[in-house]
C-alpha positions in Angstrom: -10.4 -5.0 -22.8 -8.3 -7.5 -21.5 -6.9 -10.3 -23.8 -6.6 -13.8 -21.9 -8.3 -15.1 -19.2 -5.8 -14.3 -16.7 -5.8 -10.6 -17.8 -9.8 -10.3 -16.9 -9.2 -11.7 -13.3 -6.3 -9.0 -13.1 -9.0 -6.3 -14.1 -11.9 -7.7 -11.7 -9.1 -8.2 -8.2 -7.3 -4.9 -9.0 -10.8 -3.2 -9.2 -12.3 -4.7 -5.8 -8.8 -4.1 -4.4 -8.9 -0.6 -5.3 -12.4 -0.2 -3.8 -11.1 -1.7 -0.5 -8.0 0.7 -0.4 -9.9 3.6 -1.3 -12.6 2.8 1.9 -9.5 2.5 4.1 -7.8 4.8 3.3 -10.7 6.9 3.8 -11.4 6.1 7.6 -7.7 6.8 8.5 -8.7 10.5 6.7 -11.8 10.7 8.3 -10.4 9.9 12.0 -7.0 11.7 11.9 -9.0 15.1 10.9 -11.4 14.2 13.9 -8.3 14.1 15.8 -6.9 16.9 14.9 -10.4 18.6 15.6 -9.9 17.4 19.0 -5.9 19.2 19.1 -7.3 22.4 18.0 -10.2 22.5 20.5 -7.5 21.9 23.4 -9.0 18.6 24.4 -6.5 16.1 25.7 -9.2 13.7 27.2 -11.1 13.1 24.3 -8.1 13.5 21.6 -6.4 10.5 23.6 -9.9 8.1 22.8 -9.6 9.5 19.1 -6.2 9.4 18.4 -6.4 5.3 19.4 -8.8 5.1 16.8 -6.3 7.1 14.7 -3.6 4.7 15.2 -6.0 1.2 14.8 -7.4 2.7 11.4 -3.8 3.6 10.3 -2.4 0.0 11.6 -4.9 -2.0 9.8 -3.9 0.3 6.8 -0.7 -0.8 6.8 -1.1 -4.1 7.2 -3.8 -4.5 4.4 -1.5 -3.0 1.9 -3.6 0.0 1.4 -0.6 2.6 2.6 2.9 1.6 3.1 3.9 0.7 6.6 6.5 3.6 7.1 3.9 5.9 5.7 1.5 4.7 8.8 4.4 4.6 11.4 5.2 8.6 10.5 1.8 9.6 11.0 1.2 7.8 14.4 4.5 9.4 15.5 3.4 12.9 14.4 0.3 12.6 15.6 0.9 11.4 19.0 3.5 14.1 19.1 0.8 16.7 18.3 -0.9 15.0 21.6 2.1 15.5 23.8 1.7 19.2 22.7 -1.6 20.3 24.2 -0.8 17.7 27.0 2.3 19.7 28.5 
């Protein structure tokens, strides 16, 4: 248990921060494997609207803190690369 006041609003930030991360982290998950679903099936029209979603969940990710901001920028890059692949 935490000691001084200070301490206990560490615990109760880091814990709602955590929760936050977790849920974001979570959508850029959830829509990059719907994307990929979209690459295996062949589907440039769709994965184009889907990997845009890909990219806001992943920007927003960044910029909240919840993944690092090169860790966001190499995903959009290999995913859109992924794209260009079952465009040509």
């Amino acid at each position: 248990m935490p000691t001084t006041k200070s301490a206990a609003k560490r615990l109760r930030s880091s814990a709602k921060r955590h929760i936050n991360n977790k849920a974001r982290k979570s959508v850029v998950r959830t829509t990059e494997k719907k994307f990929l679903a979209q690459v295996t099936e062949q589907n440039p029209e769709t994965a184009v609207v889907t990997l845009r979603k890909a990219v806001a969940a992943l920007d927003k990710a960044a910029k909240t803190g919840a993944i690092p901001k090169n860790k966001a920028n190499r995903k959009k890059s290999r995913l859109t690369a992924k794209l260009k692949v079952i465009k040509a």
